[in-house]
Backbone as CSV, one residue per row, in Angstrom:
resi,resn,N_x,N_y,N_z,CA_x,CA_y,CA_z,C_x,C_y,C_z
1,UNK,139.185,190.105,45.796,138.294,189.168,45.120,137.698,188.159,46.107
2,UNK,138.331,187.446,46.902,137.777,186.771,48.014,136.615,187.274,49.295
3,UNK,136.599,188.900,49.143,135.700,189.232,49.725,135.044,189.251,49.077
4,UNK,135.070,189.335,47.510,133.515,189.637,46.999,133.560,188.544,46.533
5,UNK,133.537,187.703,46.765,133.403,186.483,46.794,132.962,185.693,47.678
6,UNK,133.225,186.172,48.631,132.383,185.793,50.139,131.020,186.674,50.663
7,UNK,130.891,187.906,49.806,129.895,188.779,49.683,128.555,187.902,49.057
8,UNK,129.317,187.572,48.011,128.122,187.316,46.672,127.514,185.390,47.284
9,UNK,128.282,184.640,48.117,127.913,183.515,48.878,126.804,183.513,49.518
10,UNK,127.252,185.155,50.854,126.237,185.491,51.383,124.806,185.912,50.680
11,UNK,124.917,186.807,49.920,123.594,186.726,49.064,122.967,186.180,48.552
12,UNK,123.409,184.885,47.891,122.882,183.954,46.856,122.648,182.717,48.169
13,UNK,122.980,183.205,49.526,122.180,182.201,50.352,120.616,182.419,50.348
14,UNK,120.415,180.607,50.523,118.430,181.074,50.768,118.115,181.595,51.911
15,UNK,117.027,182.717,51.816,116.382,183.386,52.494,116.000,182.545,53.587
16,UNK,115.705,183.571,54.862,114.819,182.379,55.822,113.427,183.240,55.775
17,UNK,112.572,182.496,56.557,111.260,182.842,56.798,111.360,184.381,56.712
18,UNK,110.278,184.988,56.256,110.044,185.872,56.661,109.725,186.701,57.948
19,UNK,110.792,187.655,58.700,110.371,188.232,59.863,109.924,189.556,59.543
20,UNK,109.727,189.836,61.034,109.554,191.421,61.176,108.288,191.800,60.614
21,UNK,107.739,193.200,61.430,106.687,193.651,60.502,105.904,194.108,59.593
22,UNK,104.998,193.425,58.601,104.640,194.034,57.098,104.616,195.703,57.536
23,UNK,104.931,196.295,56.242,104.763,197.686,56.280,103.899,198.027,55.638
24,UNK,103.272,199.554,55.157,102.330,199.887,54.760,103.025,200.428,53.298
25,UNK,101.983,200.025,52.176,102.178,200.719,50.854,102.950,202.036,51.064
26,UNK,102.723,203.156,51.779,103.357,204.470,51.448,104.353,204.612,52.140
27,UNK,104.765,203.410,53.147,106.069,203.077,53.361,107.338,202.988,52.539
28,UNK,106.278,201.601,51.214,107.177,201.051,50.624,108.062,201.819,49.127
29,UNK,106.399,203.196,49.030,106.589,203.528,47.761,107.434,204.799,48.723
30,UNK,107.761,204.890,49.840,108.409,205.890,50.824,110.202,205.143,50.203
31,UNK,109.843,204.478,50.475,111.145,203.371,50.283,111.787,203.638,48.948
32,UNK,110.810,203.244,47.919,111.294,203.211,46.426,111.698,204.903,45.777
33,UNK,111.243,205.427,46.388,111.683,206.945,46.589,113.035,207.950,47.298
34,UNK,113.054,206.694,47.769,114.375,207.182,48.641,115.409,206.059,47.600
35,UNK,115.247,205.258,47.051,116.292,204.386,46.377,116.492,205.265,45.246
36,UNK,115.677,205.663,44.318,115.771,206.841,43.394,116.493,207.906,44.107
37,UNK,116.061,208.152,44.336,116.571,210.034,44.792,118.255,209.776,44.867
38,UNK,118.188,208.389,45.943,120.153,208.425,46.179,120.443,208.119,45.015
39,UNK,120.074,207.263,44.272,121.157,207.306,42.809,121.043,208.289,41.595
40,UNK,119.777,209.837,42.348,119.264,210.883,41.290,120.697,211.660,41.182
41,UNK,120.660,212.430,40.156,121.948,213.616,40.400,120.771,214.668,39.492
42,UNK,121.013,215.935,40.315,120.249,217.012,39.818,120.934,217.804,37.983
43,UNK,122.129,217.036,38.379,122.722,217.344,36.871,123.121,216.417,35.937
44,UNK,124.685,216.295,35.236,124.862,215.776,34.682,125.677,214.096,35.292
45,UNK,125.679,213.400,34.333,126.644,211.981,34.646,127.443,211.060,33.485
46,UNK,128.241,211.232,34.011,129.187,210.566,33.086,130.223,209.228,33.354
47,UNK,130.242,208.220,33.124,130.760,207.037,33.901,131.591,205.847,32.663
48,UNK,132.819,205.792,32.673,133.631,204.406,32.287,133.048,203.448,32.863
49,UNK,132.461,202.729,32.178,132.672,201.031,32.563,133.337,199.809,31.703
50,UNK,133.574,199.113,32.527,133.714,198.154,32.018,133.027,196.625,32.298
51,UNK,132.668,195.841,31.596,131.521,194.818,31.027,132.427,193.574,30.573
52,UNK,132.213,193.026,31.052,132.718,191.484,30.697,131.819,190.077,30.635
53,UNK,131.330,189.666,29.722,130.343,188.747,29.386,130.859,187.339,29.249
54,UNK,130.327,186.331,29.615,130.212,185.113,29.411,129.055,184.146,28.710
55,UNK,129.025,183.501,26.990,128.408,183.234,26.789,128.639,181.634,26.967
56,UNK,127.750,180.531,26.800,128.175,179.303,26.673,128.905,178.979,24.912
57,UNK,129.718,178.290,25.142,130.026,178.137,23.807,130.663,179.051,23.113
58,UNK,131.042,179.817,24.013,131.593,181.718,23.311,133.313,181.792,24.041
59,UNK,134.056,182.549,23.332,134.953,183.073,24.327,134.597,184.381,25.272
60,UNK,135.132,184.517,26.166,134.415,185.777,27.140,134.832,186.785,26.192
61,UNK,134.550,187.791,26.160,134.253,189.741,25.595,134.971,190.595,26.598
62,UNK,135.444,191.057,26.651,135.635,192.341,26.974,135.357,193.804,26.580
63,UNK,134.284,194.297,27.052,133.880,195.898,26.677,134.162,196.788,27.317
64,UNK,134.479,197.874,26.866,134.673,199.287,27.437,133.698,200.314,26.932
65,UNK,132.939,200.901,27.789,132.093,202.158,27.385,131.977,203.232,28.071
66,UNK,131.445,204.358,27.556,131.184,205.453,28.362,129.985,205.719,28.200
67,UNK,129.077,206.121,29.417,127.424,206.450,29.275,127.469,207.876,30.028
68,UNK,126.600,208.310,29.750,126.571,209.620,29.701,124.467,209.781,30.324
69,UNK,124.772,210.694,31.482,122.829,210.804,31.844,122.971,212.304,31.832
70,UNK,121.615,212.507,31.924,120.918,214.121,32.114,120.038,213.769,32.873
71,UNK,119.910,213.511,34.483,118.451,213.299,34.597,117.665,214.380,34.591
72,UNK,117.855,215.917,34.908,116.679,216.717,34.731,115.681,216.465,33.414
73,UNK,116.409,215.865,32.465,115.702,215.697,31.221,115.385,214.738,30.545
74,UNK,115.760,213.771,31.850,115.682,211.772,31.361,116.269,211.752,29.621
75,UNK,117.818,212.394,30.007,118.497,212.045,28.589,119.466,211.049,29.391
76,UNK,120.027,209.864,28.067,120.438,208.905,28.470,121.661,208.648,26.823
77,UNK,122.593,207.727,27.398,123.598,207.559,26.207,124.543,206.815,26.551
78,UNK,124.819,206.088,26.185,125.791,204.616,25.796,126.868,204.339,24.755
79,UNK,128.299,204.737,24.611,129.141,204.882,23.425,130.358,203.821,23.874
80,UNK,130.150,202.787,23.020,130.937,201.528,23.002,132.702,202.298,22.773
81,UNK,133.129,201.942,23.284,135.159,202.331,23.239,136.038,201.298,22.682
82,UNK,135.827,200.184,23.236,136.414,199.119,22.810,135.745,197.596,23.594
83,UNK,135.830,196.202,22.534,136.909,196.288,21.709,136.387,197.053,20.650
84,UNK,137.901,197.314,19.490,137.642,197.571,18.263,136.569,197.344,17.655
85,UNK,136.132,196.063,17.728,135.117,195.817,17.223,133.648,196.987,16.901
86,UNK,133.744,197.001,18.247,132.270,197.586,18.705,132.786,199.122,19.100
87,UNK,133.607,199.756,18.591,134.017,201.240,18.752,132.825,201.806,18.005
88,UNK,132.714,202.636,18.858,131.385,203.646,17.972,129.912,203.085,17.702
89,UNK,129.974,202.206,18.217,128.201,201.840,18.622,127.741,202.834,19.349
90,UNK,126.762,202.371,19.569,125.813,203.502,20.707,124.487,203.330,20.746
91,UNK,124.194,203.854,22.098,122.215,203.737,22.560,122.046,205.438,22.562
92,UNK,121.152,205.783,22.394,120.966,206.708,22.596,119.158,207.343,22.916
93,UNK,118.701,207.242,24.229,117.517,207.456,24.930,117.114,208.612,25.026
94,UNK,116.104,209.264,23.875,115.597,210.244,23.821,113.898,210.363,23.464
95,UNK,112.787,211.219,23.896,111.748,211.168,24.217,111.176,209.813,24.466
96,UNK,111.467,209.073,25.516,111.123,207.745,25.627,111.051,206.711,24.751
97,UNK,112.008,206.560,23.795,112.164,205.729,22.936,114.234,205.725,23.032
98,UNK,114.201,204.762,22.852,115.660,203.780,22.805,116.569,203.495,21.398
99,UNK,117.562,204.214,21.183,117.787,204.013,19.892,119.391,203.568,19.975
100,UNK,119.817,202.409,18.859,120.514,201.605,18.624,121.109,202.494,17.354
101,UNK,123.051,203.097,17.455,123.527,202.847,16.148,124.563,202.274,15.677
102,UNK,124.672,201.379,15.095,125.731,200.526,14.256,126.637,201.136,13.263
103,UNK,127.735,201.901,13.601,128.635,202.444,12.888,129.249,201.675,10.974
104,UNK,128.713,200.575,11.363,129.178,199.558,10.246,128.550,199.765,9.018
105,UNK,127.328,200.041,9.609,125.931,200.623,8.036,125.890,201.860,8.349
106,UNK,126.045,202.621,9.416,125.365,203.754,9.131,124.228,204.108,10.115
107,UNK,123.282,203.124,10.623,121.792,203.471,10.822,121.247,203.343,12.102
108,UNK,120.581,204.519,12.090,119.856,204.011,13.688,118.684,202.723,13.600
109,UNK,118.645,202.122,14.786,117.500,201.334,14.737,116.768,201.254,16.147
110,UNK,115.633,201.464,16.260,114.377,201.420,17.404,114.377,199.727,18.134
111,UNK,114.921,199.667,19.580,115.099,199.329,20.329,113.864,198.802,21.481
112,UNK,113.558,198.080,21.983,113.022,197.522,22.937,113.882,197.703,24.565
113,UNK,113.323,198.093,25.292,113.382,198.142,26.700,114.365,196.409,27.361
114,UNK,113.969,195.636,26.435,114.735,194.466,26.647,115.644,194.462,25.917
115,UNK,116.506,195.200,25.262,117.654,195.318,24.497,118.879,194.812,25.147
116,UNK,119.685,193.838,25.206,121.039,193.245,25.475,121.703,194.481,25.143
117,UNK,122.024,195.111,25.880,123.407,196.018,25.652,124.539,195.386,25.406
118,UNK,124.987,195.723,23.790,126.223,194.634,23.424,126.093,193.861,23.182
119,UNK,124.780,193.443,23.348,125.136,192.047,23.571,124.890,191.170,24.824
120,UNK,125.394,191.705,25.562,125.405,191.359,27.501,124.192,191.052,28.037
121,UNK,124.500,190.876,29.185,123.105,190.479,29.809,122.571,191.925,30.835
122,UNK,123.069,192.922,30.317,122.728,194.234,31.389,121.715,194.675,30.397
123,UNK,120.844,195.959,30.733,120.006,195.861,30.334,120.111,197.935,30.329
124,UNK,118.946,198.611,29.297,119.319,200.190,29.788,119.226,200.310,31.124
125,UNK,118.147,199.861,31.914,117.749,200.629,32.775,118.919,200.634,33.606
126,UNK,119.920,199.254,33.877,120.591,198.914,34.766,121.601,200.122,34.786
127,UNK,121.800,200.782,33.657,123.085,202.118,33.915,122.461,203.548,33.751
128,UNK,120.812,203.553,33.513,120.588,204.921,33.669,119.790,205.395,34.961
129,UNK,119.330,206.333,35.065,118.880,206.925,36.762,117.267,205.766,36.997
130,UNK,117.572,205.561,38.531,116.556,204.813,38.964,115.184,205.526,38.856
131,UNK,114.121,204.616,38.240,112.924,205.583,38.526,111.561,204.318,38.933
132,UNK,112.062,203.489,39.993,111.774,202.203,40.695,110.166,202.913,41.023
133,UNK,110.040,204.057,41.796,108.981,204.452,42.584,107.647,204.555,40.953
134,UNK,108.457,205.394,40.056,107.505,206.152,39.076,106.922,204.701,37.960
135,UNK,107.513,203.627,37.689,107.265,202.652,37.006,107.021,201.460,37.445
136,UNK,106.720,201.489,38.887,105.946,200.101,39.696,105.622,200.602,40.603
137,UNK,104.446,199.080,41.214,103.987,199.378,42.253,104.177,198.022,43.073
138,UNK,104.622,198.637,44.824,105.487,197.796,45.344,103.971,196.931,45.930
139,UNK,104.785,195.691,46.315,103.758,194.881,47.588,105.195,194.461,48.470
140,UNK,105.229,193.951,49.385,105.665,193.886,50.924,105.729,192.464,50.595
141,UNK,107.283,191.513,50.863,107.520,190.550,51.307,108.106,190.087,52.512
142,UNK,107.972,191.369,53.421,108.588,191.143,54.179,109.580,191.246,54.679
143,UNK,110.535,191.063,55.863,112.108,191.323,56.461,112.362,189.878,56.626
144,UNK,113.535,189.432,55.637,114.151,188.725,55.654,115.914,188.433,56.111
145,UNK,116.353,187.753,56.310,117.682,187.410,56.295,118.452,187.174,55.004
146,UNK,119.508,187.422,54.097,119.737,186.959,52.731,121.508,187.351,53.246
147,UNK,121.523,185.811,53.408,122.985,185.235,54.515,123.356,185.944,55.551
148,UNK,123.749,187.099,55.947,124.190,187.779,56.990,123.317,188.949,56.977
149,UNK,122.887,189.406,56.080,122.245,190.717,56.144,120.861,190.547,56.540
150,UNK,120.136,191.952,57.093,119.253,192.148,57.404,118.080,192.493,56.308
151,UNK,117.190,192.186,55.391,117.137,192.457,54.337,115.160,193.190,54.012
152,UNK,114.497,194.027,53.349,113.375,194.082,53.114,112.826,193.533,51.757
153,UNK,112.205,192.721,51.711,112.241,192.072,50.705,110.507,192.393,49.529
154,UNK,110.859,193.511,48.703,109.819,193.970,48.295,109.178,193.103,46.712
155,UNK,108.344,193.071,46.254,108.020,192.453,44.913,107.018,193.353,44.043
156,UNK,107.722,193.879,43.096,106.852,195.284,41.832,106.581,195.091,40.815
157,UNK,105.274,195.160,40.577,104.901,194.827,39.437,104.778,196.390,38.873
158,UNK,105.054,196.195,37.068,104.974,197.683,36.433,103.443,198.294,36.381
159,UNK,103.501,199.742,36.463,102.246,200.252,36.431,101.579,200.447,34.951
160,UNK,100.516,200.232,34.308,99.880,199.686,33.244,100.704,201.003,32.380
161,UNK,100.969,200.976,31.038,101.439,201.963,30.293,102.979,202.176,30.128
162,UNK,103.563,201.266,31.253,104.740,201.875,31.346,105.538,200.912,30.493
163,UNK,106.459,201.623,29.588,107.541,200.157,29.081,108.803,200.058,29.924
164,UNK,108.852,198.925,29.781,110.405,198.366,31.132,110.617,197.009,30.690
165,UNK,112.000,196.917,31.180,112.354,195.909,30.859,111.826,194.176,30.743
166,UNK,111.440,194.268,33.128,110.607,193.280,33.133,109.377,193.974,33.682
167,UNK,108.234,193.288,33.738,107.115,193.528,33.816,107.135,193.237,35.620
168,UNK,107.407,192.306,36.198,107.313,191.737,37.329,108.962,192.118,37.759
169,UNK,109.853,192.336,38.799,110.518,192.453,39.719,110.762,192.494,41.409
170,UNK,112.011,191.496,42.001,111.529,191.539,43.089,112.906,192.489,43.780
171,UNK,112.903,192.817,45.245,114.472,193.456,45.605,114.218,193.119,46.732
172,UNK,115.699,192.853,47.132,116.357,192.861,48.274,117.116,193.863,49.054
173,UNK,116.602,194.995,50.109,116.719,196.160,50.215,117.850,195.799,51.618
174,UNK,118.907,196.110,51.467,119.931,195.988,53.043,119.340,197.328,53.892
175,UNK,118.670,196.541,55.213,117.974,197.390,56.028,118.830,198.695,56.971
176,UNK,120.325,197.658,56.951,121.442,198.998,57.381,121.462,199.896,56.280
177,UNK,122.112,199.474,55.133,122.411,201.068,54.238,121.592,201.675,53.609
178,UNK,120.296,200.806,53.187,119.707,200.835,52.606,119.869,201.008,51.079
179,UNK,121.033,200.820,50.523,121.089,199.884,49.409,120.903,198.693,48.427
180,UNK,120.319,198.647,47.761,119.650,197.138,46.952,120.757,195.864,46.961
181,UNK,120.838,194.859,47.308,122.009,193.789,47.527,121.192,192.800,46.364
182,UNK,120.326,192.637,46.410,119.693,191.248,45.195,118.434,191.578,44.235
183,UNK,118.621,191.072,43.192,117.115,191.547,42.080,117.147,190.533,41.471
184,UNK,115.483,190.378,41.212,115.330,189.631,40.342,114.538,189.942,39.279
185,UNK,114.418,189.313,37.903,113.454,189.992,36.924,112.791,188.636,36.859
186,UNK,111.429,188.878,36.316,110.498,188.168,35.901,109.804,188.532,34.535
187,UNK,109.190,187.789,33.531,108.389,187.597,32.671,106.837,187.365,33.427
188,UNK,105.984,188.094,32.611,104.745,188.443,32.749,103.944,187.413,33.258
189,UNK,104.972,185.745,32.380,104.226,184.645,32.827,104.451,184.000,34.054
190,UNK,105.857,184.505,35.399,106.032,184.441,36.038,107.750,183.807,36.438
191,UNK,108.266,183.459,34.807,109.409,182.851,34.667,110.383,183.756,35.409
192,UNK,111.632,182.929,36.387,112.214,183.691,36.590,113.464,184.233,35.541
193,UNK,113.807,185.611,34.782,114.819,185.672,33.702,116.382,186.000,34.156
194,UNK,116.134,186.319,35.441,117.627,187.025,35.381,117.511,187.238,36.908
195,UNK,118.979,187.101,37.719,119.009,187.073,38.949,120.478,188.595,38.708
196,UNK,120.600,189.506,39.324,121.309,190.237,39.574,121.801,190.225,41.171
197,UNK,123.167,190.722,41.400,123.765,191.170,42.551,124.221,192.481,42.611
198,UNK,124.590,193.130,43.599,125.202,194.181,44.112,126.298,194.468,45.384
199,UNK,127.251,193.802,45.182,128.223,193.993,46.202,128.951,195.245,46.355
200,UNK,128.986,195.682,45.915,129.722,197.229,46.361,128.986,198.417,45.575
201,UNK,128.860,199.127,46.672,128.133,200.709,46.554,129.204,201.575,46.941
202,UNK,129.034,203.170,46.097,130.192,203.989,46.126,129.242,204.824,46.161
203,UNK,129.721,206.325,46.899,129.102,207.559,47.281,129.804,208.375,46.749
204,UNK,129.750,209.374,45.953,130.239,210.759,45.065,129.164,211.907,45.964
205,UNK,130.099,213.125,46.109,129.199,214.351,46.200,129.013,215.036,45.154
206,UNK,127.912,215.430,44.622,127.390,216.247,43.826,127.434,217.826,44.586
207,UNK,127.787,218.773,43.500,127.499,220.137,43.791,125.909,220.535,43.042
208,UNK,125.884,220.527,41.568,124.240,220.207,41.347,123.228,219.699,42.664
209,UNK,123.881,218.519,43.206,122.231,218.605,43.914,122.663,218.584,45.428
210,UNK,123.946,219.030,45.352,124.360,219.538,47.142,123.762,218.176,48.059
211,UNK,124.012,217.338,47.550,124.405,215.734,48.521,124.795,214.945,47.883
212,UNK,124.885,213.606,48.158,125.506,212.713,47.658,125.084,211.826,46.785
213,UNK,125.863,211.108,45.833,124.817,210.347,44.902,125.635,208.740,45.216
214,UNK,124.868,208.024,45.182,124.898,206.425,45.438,124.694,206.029,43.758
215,UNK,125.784,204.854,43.619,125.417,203.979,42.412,126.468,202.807,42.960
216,UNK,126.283,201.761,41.945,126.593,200.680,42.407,127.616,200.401,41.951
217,UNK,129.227,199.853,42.502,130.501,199.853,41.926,130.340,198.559,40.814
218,UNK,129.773,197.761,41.346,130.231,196.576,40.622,128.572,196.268,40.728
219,UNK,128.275,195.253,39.844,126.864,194.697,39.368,126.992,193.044,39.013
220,UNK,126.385,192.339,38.864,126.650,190.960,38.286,125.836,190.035,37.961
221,UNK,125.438,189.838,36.705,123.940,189.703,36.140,123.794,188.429,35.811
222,UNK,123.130,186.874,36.080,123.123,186.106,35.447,121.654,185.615,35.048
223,UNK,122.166,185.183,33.667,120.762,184.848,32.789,120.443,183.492,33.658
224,UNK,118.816,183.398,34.005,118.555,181.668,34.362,117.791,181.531,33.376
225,UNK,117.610,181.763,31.975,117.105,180.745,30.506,118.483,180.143,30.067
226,UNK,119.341,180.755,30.503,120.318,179.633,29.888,121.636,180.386,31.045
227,UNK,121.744,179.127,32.124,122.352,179.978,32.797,123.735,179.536,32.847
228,UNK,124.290,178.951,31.456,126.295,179.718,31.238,126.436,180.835,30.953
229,UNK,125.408,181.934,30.678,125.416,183.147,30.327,125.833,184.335,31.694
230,UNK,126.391,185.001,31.956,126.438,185.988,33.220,127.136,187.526,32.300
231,UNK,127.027,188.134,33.179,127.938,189.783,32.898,128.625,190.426,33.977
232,UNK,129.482,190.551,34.034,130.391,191.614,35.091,130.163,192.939,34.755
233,UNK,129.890,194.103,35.554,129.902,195.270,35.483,130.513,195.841,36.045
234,UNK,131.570,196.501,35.932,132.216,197.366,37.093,132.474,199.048,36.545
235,UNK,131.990,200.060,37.505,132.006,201.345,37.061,133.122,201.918,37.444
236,UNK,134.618,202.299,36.854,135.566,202.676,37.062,135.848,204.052,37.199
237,UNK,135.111,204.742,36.694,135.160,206.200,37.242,133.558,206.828,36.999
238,UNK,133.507,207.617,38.162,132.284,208.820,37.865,132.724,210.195,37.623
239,UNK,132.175,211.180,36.071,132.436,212.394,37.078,131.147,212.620,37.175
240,UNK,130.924,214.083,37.760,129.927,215.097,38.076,129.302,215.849,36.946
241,UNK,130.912,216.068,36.504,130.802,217.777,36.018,129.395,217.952,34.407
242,UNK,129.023,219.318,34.768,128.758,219.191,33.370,129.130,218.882,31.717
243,UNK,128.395,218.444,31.234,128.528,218.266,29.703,128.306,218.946,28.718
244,UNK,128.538,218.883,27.522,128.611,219.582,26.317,126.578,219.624,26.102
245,UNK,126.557,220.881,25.596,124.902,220.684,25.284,124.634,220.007,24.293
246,UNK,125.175,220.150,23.036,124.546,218.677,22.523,125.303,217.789,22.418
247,UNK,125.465,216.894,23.255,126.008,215.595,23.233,124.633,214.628,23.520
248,UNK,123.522,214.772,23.924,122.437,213.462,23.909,121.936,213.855,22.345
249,UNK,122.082,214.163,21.054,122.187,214.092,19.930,122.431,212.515,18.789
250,UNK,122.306,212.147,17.909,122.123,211.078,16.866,123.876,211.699,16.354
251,UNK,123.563,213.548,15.995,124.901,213.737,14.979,125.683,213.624,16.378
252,UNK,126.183,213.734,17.691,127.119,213.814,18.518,127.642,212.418,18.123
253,UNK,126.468,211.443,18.625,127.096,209.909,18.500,127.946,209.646,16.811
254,UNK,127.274,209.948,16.345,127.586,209.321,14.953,129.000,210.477,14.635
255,UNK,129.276,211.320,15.204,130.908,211.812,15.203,131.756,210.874,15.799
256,UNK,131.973,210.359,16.554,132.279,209.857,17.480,132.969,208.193,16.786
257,UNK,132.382,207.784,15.417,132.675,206.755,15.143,133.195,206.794,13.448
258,UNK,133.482,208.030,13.311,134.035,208.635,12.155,135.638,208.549,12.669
């Protein structure tokens, strides 16, 4: 804990000037292409996490879930475990629309791209496959410092048509691993909404896509509209293997909470 604790210091230090030299657009969208691809898997994904929220005025939460991807088929899925409470919820992302079900009534309900998962301050995109290159377009801030690291510091706005979470986003690209270390989201009007971190990255080999897949061990999200709010993310196991064919299904989920 003290290292990532001394991790997350370093990051949330202010930037210095901008160095080094601007790059060119097909650099950057060179860039945002290569951040996708490492966290692509040519098959299936399946991942435990666990989520721990802080509201003001709240006692903290503890969640447990399992999400479930397809990227050949941008299928996506979210099934709450515990607590009790929230057993048998679920998201479930099919033909580009986002769907919410509440085991308590019964019903699905149509979802927004800004949907609080749980509740929390994570968001879909944050646990399904990156697609940074296909839903913005980068501009160049430059090579910065962001405390010890060497950093590229890009700013994307979404490409017209596309729905996403925020409209405006900026990243902090670590020029050694080339892994994302800082994000930020923005509102259209320029507000900043949400500052994210990334201290630890984990590498799995895939047999599907015969290399390796990158995702992020731990995540850590805090709201700045009201900032006693934060989320812990930590991904406790990945597998690989394939999945059941219909499990990105409405009837799969809704077994599941019977």
């Amino acid at each position: 804990m003290r290292l990532v604790a001394a991790l997350l210091a370093c990051l949330a230090a202010t930037p210095a000037i901008p160095a080094g030299a601007p790059i060119t657009k097909e650099a950057m969208v060179a860039m945002l292409k290569t951040l996708d691809e490492r966290q692509r898997n040519q098959g299936d994904w399946k991942a435990l996490i666990y989520m721990e929220q802080k509201e003001r005025d709240k006692a903290d939460v503890a969640y447990e879930c399992l999400v479930f991807r397809r990227d050949k088929d941008e299928k996506f899925m979210i099934l709450f475990t515990k607590p009790k409470a929230e057993s048998g919820k679920g998201y479930l992302r099919m033909d580009k629309n986002l769907w919410m079900y509440d085991p308590t009534v019964g019903k699905w309900e149509r979802r927004t791209e800004r949907e609080r998962i749980g509740g929390t301050d994570s968001r879909r995109e944050d646990l399904d496959e990156s697609r940074l290159a296909v839903e913005y377009e980068p501009a160049d801030k430059g090579e910065e410092k962001l405390g010890v690291f060497t950093v590229r510091h890009l700013a994307l706005t979404a490409k017209p048509g596309i729905d996403v979470a925020y409209p405006v986003i900026e990243l902090w690209i670590d020029v050694a691993s080339g892994n994302t270390l800082k994000r930020q989201d923005f509102a259209l009007s320029g507000r900043l909404m949400r500052t994210a971190y990334y201290p630890k990255w984990q590498k799995i080999f895939s047999e599907s896509k015969g290399s390796d897949v990158w995702y992020p061990m731990e995540m850590r999200f805090y709201d700045e509209v009201d900032k006693a709010n934060s989320t812990i993310l930590l991904m406790k196991a990945v597998d690989l293997k394939p999945l059941e064919a219909n499990i990105f299904t409405k009837a799969w989920l809704e077994s599941k909470s019977r």
